[in-house]
C-alpha positions in Angstrom: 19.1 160.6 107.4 21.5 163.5 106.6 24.9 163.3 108.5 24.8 164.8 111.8 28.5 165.6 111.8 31.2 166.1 109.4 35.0 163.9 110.2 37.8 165.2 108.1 40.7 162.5 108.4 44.1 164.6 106.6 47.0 162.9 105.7 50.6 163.8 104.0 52.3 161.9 102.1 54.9 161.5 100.2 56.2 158.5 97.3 54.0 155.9 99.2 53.5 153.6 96.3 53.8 150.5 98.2 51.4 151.4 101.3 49.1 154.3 99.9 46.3 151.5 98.6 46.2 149.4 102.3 45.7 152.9 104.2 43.1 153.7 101.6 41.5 150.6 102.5 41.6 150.9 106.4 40.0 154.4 106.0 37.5 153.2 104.3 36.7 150.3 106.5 36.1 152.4 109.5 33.2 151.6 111.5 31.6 155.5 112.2 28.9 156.2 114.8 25.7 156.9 113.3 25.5 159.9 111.8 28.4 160.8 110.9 30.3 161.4 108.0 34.0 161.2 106.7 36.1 163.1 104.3 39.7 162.3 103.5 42.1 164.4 102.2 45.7 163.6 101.3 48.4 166.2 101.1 50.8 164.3 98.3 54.2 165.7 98.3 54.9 165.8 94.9 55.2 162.3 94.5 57.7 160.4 91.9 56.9 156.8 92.2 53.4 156.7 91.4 51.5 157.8 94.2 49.8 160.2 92.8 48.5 158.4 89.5 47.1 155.5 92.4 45.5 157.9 94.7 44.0 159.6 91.4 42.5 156.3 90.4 41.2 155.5 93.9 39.5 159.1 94.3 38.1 158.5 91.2 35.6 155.6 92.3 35.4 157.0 96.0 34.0 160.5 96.2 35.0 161.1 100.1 38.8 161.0 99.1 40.2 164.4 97.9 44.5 164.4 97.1 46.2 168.1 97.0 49.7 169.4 96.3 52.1 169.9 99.2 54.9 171.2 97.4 56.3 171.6 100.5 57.2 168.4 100.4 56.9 168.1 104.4 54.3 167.2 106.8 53.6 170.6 108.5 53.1 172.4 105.4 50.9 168.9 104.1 49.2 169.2 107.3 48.3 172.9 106.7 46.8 172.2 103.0 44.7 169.7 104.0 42.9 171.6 107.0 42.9 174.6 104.4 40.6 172.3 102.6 38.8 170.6 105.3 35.3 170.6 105.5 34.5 169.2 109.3 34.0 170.4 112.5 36.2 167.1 114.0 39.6 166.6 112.4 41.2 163.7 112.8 45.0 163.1 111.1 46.0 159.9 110.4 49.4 158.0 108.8 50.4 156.0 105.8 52.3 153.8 107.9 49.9 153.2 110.5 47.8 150.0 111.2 44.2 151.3 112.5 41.6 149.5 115.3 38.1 149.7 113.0 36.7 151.7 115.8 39.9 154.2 116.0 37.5 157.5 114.4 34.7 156.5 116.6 36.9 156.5 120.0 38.5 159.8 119.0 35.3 161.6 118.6 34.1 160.0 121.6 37.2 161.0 123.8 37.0 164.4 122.2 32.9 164.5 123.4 33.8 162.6 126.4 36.6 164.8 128.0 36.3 168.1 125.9 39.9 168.4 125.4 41.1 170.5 122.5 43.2 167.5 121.0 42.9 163.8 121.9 44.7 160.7 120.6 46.1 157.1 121.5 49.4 155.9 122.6 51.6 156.0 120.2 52.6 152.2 120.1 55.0 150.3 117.9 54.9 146.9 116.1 57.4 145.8 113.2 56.9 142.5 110.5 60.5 141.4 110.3 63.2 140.8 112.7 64.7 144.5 112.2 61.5 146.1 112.6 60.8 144.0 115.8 64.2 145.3 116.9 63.1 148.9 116.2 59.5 148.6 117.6 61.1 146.6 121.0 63.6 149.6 121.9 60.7 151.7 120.9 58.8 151.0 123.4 61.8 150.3 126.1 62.0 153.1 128.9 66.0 153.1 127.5 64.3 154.8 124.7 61.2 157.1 125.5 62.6 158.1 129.0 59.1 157.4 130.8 57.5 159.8 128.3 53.7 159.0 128.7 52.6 158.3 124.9 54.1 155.1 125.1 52.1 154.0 128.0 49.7 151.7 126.3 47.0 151.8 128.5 47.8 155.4 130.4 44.2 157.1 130.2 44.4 161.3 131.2 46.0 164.4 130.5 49.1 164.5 128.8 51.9 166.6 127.4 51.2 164.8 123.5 49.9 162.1 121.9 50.2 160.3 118.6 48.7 162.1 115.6 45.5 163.6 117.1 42.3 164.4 116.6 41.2 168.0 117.4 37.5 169.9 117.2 38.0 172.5 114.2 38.0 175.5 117.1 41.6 174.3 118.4 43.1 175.5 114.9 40.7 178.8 115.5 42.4 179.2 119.0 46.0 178.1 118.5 47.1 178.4 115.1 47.8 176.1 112.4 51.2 173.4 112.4 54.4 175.8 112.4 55.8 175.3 108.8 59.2 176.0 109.7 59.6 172.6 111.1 60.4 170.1 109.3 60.4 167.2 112.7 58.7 168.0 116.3 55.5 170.0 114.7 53.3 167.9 116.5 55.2 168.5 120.1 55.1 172.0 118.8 51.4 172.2 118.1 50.3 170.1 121.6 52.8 172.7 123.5 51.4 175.9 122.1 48.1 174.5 123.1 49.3 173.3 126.6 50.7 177.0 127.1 47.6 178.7 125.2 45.6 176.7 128.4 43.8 174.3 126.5 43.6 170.0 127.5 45.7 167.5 125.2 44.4 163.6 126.6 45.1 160.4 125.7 43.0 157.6 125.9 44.1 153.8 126.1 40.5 153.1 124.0 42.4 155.0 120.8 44.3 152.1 119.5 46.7 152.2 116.6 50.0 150.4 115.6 52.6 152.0 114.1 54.9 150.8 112.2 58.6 151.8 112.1 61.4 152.1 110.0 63.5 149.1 109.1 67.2 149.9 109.2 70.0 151.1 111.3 70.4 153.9 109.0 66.7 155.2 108.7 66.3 155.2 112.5 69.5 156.7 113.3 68.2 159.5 110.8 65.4 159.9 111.9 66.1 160.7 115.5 69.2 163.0 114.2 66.3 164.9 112.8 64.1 164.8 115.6 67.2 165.5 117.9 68.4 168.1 115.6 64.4 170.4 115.6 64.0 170.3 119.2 66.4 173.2 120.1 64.4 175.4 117.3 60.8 174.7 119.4 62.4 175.1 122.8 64.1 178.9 121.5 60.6 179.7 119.9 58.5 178.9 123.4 61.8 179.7 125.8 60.9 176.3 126.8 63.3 173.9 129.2 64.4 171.0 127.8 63.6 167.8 129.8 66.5 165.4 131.1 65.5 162.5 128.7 65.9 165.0 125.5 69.3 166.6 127.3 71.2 163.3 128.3 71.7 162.1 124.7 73.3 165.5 123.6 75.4 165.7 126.8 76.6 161.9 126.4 77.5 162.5 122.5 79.5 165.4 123.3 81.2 164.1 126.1 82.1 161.1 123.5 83.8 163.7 121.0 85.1 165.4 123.9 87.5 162.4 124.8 87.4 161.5 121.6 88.9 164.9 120.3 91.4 164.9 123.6 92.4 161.0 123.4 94.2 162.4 119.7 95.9 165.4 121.1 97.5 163.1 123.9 95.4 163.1 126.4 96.0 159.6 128.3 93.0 160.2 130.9 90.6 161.8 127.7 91.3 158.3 126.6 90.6 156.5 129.8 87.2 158.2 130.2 86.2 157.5 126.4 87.2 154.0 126.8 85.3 153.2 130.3 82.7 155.4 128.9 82.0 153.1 125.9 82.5 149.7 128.1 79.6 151.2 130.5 77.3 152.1 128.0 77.8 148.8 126.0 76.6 147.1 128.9 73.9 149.0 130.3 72.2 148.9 126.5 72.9 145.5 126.6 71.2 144.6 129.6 68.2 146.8 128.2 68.1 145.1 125.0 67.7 141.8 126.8 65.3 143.1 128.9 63.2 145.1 126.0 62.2 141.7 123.9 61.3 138.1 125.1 63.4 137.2 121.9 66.3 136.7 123.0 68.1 136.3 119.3 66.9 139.7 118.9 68.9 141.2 121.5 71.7 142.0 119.5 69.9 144.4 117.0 67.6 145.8 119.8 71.1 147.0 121.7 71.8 148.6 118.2 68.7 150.2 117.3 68.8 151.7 121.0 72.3 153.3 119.9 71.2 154.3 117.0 68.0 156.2 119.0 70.9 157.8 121.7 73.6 158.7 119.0 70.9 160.0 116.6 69.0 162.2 118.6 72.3 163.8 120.6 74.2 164.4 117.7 71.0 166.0 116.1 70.6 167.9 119.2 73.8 169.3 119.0 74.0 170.4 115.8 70.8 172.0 116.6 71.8 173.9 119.3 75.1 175.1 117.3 72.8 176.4 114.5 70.5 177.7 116.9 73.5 179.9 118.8 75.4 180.7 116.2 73.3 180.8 113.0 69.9 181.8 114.3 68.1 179.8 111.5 68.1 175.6 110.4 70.6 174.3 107.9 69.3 173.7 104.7 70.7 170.2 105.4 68.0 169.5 107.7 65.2 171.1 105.8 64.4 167.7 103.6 62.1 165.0 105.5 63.6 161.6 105.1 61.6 158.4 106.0 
């Protein structure tokens, strides 16, 4: 029987080497709905490690995986490429560092049939191998860290603001555009925001299951959400959106840090006071929440860090965003490379 329905699963990457072959695989062992049929196409970033030369090989013996140039070198524009090339009326994006349910296609084209949303996708939960990446996944998931934000509700089912990755019918790109290419961090928030304001339906549904998993020092995290932080005032000045308290309070807290900080060396004995008691509270609150965050208690430690990392991150991005944003008008060059 011919395929009823065309799924085109993109994907950017970028030097993947070490995980490229294991997505391959769970991509290919997806369990479709009759009838259907899947495409893959990978969006490599000018790879130097030998990503390339192994997706090469792999599309070589399977004819549903297609690799393109994104040189780019970021996941908006790899995002683009790939639905440039795309083939389906169901896309469906996936990630290299993602761990997928063998059902995860079937229940996004089912939400997507199911609710008639213009993007669906799961919670966006996190998982880690070793005892840093437990740290990381346990603040992760910790209200400390996503401030109530409902994609890391495992088993919230309904409308939403976003959701990890997505899966969209080929009209939503018709309707709202492709991913904003001057992002290099938050095109997804972007994308789910000018479809929320456009009028269209973004739901997640607990039945979309995925594990993600994240990065695996102090120093990737803590750049990570520095970039994250550091995007966020460019999408809220393109949509004259508010910002909500969870994405304010780390900025405010980081500069009332180098406010005291700043005052404490010019003499200020009460600047030094308040950045002292300041640090003493905030110790203990994320240390309560790190205790509270994982049932290993031996972990506690690192989760306390990771969570600092997360806060200090994403308010000193967000700072530096709002500076360029006020007094540049345009990103730093500086912020224009994605790092892992």
């Amino acid at each position: 029987m011919a395929a009823q329905r065309l799924v085109s699963v993109i994907v950017p990457c970028r030097n993947e080497r070490n995980h490229i072959l294991a997505f391959c695989d769970a991509v290919a062992q997806q369990k479709l709905p009759e009838g259907v049929e899947l495409e893959v196409w990978i969006a490599d970033g000018m790879s130097d490690d030998g990503t390339r030369e192994l997706l090469t090989e792999r599309a070589a013996v399977d004819t549903r995986l297609h690799v393109v140039d994104n040189p780019g070198r970021i996941v908006s524009t790899g995002l683009n490429s790939c639905l440039r090339h795309a083939r389906g009326d169901v896309i469906v994006r996936m990630d290299v560092h993602t761990v997928y349910a063998p059902d995860y296609v079937a229940e996004c084209i089912a939400a997507l049939d199911r609710t008639g949303a213009d993007n669906v996708g799961g919670p966006w939960k996190a998982e880690g191998v070793n005892p840093m990446q437990r740290a990381v996944a346990a603040a992760f998931q910790s209200r400390l860290v996503s401030g109530g934000a409902r994609s890391r509700q495992l088993d919230y089912e309904g409308e939403a603001d976003t959701v990890y990755l997505g899966c969209w019918p080929r009209s939503t790109f018709a309707r709202f555009g492709e991913f904003d290419e001057q992002l290099v961090r938050n095109q997804d928030d972007e994308h789910n925001l000018r479809i929320s304001l456009g009028g269209g339906r973004i739901w997640q549904s607990a039945r979309i299951r995925s594990t993600y998993r994240p990065r695996s020092s102090l120093q990737q995290v803590f750049r990570q959400y520095m970039q994250y932080g550091y995007w966020k005032p460019f999408v809220m000045r393109k949509h004259g959106q508010a910002a909500a308290l969870r994405q304010l309070v780390p900025g405010a807290f980081v500069a009332t840090v180098l406010f005291c900080f700043v005052f404490a060396i010019l003499g200020s004995a009460y600047a030094a006071r308040l950045g002292i008691s300041l640090a003493i509270i905030y110790a203990l609150f994320v240390s309560l929440a790190a205790v509270r965050a994982t049932p290993e208690l031996s972990l506690a430690p690192r989760v306390a860090a990771v969570v600092a990392a997360y806060h200090l991150g994403y308010g000193w991005g967000t700072l530096r965003g709002w500076l360029d944003v006020l007094l540049r008008g345009r990103p730093s060059p500086r912020f224009g490379v994605l790092t892992r």
